[in-house]
C-alpha positions in Angstrom: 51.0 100.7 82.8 49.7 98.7 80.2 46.8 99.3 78.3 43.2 98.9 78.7 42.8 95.8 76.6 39.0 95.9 74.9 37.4 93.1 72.6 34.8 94.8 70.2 32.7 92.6 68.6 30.6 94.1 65.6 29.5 92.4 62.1 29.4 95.7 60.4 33.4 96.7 58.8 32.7 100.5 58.2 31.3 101.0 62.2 33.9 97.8 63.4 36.7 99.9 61.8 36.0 103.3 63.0 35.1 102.5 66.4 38.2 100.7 66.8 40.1 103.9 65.4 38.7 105.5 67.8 39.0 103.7 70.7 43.2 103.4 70.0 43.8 107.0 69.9 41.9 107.2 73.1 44.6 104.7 74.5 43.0 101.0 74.6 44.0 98.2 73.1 41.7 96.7 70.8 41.1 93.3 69.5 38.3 93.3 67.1 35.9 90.3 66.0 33.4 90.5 62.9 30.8 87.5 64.2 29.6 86.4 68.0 32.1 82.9 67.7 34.8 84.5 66.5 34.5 86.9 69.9 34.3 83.8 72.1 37.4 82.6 70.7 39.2 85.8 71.2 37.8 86.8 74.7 39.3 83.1 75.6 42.1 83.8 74.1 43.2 87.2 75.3 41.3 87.4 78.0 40.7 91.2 77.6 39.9 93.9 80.5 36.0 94.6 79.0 34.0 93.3 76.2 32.3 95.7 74.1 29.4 93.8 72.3 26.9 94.8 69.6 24.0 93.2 70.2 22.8 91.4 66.7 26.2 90.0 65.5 26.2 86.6 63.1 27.3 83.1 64.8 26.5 83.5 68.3 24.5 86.9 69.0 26.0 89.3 71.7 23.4 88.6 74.5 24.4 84.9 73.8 28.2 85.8 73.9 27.1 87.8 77.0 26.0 85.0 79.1 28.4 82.7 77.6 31.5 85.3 79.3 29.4 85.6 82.3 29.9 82.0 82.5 33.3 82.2 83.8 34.2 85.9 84.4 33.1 88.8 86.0 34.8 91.2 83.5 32.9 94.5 82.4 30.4 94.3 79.2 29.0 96.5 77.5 26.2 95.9 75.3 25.7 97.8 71.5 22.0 98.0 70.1 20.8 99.6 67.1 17.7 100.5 68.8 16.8 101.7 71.8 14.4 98.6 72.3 13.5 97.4 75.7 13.5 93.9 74.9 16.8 94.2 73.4 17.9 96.3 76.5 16.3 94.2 79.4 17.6 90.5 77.7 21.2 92.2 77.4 21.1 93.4 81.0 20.0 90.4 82.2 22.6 88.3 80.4 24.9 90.0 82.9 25.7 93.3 80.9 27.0 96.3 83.4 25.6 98.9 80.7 24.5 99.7 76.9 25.3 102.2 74.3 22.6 102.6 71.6 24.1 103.0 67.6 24.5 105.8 66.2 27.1 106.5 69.5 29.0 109.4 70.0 32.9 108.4 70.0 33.0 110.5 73.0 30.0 109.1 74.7 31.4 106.1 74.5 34.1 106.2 75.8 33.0 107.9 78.7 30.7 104.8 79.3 33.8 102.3 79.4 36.1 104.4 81.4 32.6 104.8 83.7 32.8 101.0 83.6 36.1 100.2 84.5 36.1 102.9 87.5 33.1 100.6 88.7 35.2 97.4 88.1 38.7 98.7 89.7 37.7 100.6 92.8 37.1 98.4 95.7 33.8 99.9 96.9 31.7 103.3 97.2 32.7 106.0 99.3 29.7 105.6 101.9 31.1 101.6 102.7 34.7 102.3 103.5 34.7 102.4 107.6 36.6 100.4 109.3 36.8 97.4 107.0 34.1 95.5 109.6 31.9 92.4 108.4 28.2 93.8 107.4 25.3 91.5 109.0 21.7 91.1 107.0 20.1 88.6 108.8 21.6 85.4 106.8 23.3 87.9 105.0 27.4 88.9 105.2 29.0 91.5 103.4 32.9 92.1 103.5 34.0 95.5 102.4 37.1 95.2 102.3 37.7 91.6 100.9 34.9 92.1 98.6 33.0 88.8 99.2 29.7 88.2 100.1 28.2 84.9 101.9 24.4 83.7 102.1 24.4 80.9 104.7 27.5 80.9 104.8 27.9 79.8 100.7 29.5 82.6 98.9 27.8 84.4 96.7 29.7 85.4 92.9 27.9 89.3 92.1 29.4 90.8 89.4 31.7 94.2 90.7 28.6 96.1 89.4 26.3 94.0 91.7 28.6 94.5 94.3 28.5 98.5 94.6 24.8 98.1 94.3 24.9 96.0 97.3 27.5 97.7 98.9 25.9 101.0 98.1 22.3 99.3 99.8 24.1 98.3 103.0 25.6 101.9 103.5 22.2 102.9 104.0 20.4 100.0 105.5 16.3 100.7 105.8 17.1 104.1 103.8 15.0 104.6 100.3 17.8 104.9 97.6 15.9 106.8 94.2 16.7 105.4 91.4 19.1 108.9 90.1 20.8 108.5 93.3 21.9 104.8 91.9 22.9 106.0 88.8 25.1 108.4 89.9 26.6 106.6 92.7 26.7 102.9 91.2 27.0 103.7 87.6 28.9 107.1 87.9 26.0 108.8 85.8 26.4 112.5 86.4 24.0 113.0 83.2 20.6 111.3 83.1 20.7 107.8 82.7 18.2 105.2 82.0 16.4 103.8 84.8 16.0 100.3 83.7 19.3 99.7 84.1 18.9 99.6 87.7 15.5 98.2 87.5 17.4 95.7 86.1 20.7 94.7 88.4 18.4 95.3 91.6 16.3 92.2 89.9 19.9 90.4 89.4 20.9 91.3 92.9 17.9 89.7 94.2 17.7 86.7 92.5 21.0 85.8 94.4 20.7 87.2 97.8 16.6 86.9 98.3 13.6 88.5 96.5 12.5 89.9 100.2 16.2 91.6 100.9 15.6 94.9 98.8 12.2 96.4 99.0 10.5 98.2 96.3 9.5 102.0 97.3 7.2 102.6 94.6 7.8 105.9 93.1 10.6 106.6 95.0 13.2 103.6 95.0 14.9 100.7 96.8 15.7 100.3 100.2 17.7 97.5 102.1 15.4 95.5 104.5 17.9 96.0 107.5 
């Protein structure tokens, strides 16, 4: 099987170089980029299996890159920030990150994320979802399990495969309040604590493309699917 193929983009050589060190005797493949451009040539280029992006990298920043991937392809990211700001947190996610790892990182930490990343991107759907492969119903709604796809008046809708097992996760439990630590550790494979925004976050995403009034807030609690 070949190897996990991850583009790292990172403006600073010393953290650039180690990281990618690290990363290869983990097993991934690695192509590395200094500036945001630079990444955008390579991720068209190789078209890799995630994109790991630091946040404020010269040329093209990495939310920019972000959104500029998102663009055409629904291929994991995961966002690098030097802080733990919100603003740099929240404008990443919503660029269409699936997660972020703020510097310093732990090697192991990290890698930890990706691999929780790509289980997320390669298996079809949660656990709870898998019955007998039958079309889901949500009003104007339609949700196949098994195919993956999801329709809104009959358009089909493009979610990213973290979008999806948040949706997918949702309809498994139609009308059922969903706390936030439950969607961590279901959708995001978190079986540490986890920040919160991050699903704060995608449920915004997932609303904005299949209606502000599908998932309900529970405040204090969670979400819930309007069934």
């Amino acid at each position: 099987m070949a190897a996990t193929h991850v583009l790292f983009v990172e403006d600073d050589d010393v953290i650039r170089e180690a990281t990618t060190l690290a990363l290869e005797r983990d097993g991934f493949q690695v192509t590395a980029a200094p500036d945001g451009l630079v990444g955008l040539d390579a991720f068209r280029a190789r078209q890799p299996d995630l994109a790991l992006l630091d946040v404020m990298v010269p040329g093209l920043d990495g939310v920019s890159l972000c959104r500029r991937i998102r663009d055409t392809s629904t291929v994991p990211v995961i966002m690098l920030s030097a802080r733990a700001d919100a603003i740099d947190i929240v404008l990443g996610l919503e660029a269409g990150a699936d997660d972020y790892v703020t510097k310093p990182f732990d090697g192991a930490v990290l890698v930890a994320r990706i691999r929780a990343v790509l289980r997320r991107f390669r298996v079809s759907s949660p656990e709870d979802a898998e019955d007998d492969g039958a079309l889901l119903s949500f009003g104007d709604i339609e949700i196949d399990p098994e195919g993956l796809e999801v329709t809104r008046d009959g358009e089909r809708l493009a979610l990213t495969p973290t979008e999806m097992r948040l949706l997918l996760e949702f309809a498994g439990a139609p009308g059922t309040v969903l706390s936030r630590d439950r969607l961590l550790q279901r959708v995001w494979d978190y079986d540490w604590g986890g920040d919160t925004r991050v699903v704060d976050v995608h449920v915004q995403r997932l609303r904005s493309k299949i209606g502000q009034d599908r998932i309900e807030t529970v405040r204090g609690f969670g979400y819930k699917l309007r069934a």
